[in-house]
KOLRO-211155 format. One line per 3 residues: their letters; for each residue x, y, z of C-alpha. Coordinates in steps of 0.1 Angstrom, whole numbers. Example, Ala and Ser with C-alpha at 12.3 -4.5 7.8 and 13.67 -1.06 7.14 Angstrom:
<pts>
AS	123,-45,78; 137,-11,71 $
</pts>
This chain:
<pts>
XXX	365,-16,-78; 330,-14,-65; 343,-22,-29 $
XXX	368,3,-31; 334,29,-40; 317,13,-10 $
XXX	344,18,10; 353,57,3; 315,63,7 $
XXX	314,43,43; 345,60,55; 331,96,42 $
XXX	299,91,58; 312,82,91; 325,110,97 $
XXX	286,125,102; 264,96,113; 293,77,129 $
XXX	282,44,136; 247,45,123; 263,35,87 $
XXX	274,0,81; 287,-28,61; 274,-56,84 $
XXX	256,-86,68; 229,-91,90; 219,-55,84 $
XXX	220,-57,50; 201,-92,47; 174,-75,67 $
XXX	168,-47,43; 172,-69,13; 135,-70,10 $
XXX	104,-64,21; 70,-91,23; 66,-98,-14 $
XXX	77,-131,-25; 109,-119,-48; 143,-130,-44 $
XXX	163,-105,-22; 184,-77,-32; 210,-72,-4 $
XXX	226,-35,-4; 266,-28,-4; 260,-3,25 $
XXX	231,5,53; 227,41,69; 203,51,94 $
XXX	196,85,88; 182,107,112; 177,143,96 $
XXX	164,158,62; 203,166,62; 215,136,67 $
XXX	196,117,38; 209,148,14; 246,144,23 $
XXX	243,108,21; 224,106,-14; 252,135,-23 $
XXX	276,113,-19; 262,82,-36; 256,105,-62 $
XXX	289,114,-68; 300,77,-74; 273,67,-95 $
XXX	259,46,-64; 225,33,-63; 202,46,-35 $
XXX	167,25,-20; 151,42,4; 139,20,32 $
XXX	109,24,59; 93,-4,77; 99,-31,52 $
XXX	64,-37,50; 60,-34,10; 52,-60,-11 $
XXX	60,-56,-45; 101,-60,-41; 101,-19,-38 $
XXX	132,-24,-15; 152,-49,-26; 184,-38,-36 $
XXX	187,-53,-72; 215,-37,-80; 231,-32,-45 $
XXX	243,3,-33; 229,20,-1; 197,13,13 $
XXX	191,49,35; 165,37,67; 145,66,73 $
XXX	127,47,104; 144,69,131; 126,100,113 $
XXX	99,100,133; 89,129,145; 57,145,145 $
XXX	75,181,139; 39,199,140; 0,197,144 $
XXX	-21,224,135; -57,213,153; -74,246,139 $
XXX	-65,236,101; -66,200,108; -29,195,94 $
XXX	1,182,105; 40,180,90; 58,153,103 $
XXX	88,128,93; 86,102,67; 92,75,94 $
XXX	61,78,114; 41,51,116; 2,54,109 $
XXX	-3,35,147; 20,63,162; 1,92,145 $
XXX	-32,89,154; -24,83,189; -6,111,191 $
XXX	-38,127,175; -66,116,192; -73,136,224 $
XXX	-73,164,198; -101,149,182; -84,145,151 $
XXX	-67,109,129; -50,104,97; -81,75,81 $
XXX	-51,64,51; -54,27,63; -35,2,47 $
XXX	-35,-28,67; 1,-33,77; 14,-1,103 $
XXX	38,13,75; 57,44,76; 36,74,61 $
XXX	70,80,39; 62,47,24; 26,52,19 $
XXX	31,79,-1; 62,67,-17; 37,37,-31 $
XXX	8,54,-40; -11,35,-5; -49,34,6 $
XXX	-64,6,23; -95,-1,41; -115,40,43 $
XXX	-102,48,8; -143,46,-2; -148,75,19 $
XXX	-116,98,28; -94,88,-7; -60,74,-9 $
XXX	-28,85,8; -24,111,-25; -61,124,-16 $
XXX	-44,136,21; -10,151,13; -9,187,14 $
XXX	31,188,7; 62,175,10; 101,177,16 $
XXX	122,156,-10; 156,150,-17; 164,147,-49 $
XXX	191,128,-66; 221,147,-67; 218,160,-27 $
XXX	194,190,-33; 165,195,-12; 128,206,-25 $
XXX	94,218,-8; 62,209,-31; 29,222,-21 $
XXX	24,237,14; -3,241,43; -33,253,20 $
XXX	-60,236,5; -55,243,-29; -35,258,-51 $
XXX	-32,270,-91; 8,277,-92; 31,258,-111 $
XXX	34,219,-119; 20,197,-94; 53,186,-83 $
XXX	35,167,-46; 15,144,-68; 47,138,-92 $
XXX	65,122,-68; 34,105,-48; 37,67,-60 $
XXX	72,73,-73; 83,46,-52; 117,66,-46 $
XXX	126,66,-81; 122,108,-85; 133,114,-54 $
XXX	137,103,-14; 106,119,8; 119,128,43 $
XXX	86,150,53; 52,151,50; 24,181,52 $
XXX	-4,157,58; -46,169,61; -63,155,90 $
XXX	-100,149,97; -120,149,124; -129,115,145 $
XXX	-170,110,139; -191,118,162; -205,79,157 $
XXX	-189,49,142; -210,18,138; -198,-18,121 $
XXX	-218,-45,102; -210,-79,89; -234,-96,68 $
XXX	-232,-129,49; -242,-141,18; -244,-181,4 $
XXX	-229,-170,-25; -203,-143,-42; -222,-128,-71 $
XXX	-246,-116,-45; -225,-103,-21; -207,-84,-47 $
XXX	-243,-70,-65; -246,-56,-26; -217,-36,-30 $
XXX	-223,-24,-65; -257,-13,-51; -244,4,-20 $
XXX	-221,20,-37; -244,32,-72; -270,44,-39 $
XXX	-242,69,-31; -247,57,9; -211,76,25 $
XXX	-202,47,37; -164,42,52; -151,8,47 $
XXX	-171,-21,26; -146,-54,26; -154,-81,10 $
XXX	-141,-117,21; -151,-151,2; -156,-185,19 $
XXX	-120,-193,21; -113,-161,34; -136,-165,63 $
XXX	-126,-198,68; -88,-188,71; -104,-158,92 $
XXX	-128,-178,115; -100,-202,124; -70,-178,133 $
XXX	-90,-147,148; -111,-167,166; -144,-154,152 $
XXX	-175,-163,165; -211,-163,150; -196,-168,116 $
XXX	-202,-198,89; -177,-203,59; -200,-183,35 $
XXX	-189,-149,19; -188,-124,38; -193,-80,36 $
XXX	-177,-59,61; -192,-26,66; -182,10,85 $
XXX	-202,36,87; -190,76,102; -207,106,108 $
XXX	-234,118,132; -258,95,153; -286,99,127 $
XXX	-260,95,99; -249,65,110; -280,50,119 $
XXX	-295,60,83; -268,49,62; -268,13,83 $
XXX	-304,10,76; -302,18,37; -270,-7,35 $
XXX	-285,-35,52; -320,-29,31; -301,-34,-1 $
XXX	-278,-67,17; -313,-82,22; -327,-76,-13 $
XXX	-300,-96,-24; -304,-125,-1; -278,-109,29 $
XXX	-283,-128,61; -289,-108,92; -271,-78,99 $
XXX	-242,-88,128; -238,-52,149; -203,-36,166 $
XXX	-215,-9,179; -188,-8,209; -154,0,205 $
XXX	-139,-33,217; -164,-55,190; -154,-31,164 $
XXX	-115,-33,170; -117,-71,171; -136,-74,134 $
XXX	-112,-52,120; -86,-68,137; -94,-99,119 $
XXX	-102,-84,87; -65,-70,89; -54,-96,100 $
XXX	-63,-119,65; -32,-127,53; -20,-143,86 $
XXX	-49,-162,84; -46,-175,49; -8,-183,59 $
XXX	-23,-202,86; -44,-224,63; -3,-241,51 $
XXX	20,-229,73; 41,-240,50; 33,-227,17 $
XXX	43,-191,4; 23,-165,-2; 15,-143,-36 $
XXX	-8,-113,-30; -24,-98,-63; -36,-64,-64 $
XXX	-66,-60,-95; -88,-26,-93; -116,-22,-118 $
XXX	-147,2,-123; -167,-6,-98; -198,-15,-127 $
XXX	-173,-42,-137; -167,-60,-100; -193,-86,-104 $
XXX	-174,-99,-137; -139,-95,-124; -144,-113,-95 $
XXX	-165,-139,-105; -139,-143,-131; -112,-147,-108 $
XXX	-131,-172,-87; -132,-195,-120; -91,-188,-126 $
XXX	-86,-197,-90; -107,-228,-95; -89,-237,-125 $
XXX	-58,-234,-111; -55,-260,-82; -47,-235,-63 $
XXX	-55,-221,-27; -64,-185,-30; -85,-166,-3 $
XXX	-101,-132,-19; -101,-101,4; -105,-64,-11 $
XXX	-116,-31,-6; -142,-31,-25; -160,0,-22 $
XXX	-136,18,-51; -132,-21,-68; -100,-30,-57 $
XXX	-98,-68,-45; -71,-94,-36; -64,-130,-40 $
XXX	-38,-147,-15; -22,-173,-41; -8,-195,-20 $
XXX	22,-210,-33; 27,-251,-29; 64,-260,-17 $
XXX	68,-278,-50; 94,-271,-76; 70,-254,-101 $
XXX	43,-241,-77; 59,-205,-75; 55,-207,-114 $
XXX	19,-215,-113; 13,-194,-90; 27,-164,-113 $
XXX	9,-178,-143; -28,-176,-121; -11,-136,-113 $
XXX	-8,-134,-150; -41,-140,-158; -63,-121,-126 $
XXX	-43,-94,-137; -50,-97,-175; -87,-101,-170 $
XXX	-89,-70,-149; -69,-49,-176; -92,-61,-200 $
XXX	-121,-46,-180; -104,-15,-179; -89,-19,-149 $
XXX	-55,-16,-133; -31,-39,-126; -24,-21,-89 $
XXX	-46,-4,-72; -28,5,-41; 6,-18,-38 $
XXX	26,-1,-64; 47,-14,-93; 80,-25,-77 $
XXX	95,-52,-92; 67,-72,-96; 39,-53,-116 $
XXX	66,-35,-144; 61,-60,-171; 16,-49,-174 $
XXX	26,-8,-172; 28,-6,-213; -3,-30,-214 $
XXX	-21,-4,-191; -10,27,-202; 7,20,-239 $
XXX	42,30,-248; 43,64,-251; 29,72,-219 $
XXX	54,47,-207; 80,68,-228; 75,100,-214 $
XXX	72,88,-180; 112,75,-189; 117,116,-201 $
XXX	106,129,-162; 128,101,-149; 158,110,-168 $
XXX	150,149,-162; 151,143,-121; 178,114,-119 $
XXX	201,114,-154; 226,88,-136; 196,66,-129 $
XXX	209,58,-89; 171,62,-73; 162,27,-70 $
XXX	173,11,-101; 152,-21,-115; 120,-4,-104 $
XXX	86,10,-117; 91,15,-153; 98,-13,-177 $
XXX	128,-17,-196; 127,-2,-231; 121,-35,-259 $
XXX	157,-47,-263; 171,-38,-232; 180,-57,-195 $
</pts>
């Protein structure tokens, strides 16, 4: 029977996107998950939509048949947010990628929900303008704001929800909405723009993007500066941070973090001692002053020299490496897996989480490098996970506990992955049932016949698969 489904909605499909729907395997496997470590959900169908028009027809038609619908960008995710659990039709919106307007004078653009990050500021940059939302990994800006994403200049320009002025969303049953618009505020209506920011394509599919721009500095200066142990580098970046300093980036990388780093980047001038990572924008003067106060507070706290990248090249090739930390730490056993956690706390409370975390690890027997962005106190540890039959199940259980202890000092259990697959089970923890409970109402409400990305987000209710 379900084939039979499959196959009506294949043949009816065809007969608008032609070949660009399919049923082929090797398609499928490919969008059967993203870089998390969960087993793969492969999809009964794959389109490749191409138009706002497109994605509603197709989603029309899914909903028709009760079919389940993942939307799909890069693949780049890491939380199983596109792994078909329950099969159905995976729409890749990766040949959306235009960049339908730029509006230099109001520093705002609207573009498709394929664009890549890389592909946007390029496009931007001889109009002295860039999109900072920096998450590591060149994802789709549809799947940024699908999950919520932020990355490396959240500190200073926000997350991915901070930047969105509107957007275009298709919802479950075919129709198309416009939230927000092209101004910088707004006191009409329900919010509908942040609703379905971090929905993770539960509430609906985003197919374009109003985004706010900002303006490339004037001067951008980098610093590295190392530490012989964690609690001080950390007490830097409480201090830097409590000093209200503007600064743009502040990563923090232990000594098995450099050590993966110093080996595959090729780093130079470097020991296998923590390690702070600094970025400072603005004017000539600002930059120089807020370097100065930084590195004043680094030495205080027993910060080794100050390391400069003042040039473009030096700069690109630190934060290269720096975004380049989980190659490095699957470097270290090429032939382990890899389990990325993704703990945010108050910023007061980074010291204890991450000391914490550093005894887990250690108790453990595990490898796990620590990198994070922690400016706003979001950090990550890199289980990696031995090829032995229960070393994915340890690996969960030292998940399990980072991400308890950082719930228990008020933190969150995600501060910029998402929920996925992986993170449902701590949402009641985090935000207690009823929360939980009405976030299942809005659900219902926007997508009765539950098709947008089934298995995903919220927990099940107690009693329930």
């Amino acid at each position: 029977m379900r084939q039979d489904v499959i196959d009506s909605l294949v043949s009816e499909a065809t007969a608008f996107m032609g070949s660009r729907i399919t049923t082929n395997v090797t398609v499928r496997d490919q969008h059967s998950h993203g870089e998390g470590s969960f087993p793969p959900g492969q999809p009964d169908a794959v389109a490749f939509a191409e138009t706002t028009e497109e994605v509603s027809k197709l989603v029309a038609l899914a909903h028709a048949r009760a079919l389940p619908v993942i939307a799909f960008g890069t693949g780049t995710s890491l939380e199983g947010h596109v792994n078909a659990v329950q099969g159905g039709l995976t729409i890749d919106l990766s040949r959306m990628d235009r960049i339908l307007e730029v509006n230099p004078d109001d520093m705002d653009c609207r573009i498709e929900a394929g664009v890549v990050r890389s592909k946007l500021n390029e496009y931007l940059r001889d109009q002295g303008l860039f999109m900072p939302i920096d998450p590591g990994a060149d994802a789709s800006i549809g799947g940024m704001c699908a999950t919520r994403a932020s990355g490396t200049n959240a500190v200073r320009y926000g997350t991915i929800r901070d930047n969105v002025l509107g957007l275009t969303v298709v919802m479950a049953d075919g129709r198309v909405i416009k939230t927000g618009g092209r101004v910088r505020k707004s006191s009409t209506g329900y919010d509908l723009t942040r609703l379905f920011i971090g929905s993770e394509g539960t509430l609906g599919i985003i197919t374009e993007i109003q985004l706010r721009l900002h303006g490339i500095p004037e001067a951008i200066s980098s610093a590295t500066c190392q530490f012989t142990d964690m609690a001080s580098a950390v007490q830097t970046v409480i201090e830097v941070m409590q000093a209200g300093i503007p600064i743009a980036r502040i990563e923090l990388l232990d000594e098995v973090q450099m050590e993966a780093c110093i080996a595959y980047s090729k780093l130079t001038g470097f020991e296998v001692l923590p390690a702070l990572f600094f970025e400072f924008h603005g004017t000539q003067a600002g930059v120089r002053e807020q370097a100065e106060l930084a590195e004043s507070i680094a030495r205080d706290n027993g910060g080794r020299a100050f390391a400069w990248a003042t040039d473009t090249e030096a700069r690109n090739k630190l934060w290269k490496a720096r975004h380049d930390a989980y190659w490095a730490c699957r470097a270290m056993r090429p032939t382990y897996g890899a389990l990325i956690t993704d703990t945010i706390v108050p910023v007061s409370k980074l010291a204890e989480a991450v000391l914490g975390v550093k005894e887990d690890v250690a108790e453990s027997g595990l490898l796990a490098p620590m990198v994070g962005h922690v400016g706003d106190g979001n950090f990550h540890t890199v289980i990696l996970v031995p090829p032995e039959p229960d070393g994915l199940a340890r690996a969960w259980a030292l998940d399990r506990k980072i991400v308890a202890r950082g719930l228990a000092l008020g933190g969150s259990c995600s501060g910029e992955h998402g929920v996925g697959g992986g993170k449902r089970g701590f949402l009641v923890t985090e935000h207690g049932e009823e929360t939980i409970e009405v976030m299942r109402m809005v659900k219902a409400a926007l997508d009765p016949s539950g098709i947008l990305n089934p298995g995903k987000l919220l927990p099940d209710r107690v009693g329930t698969n």
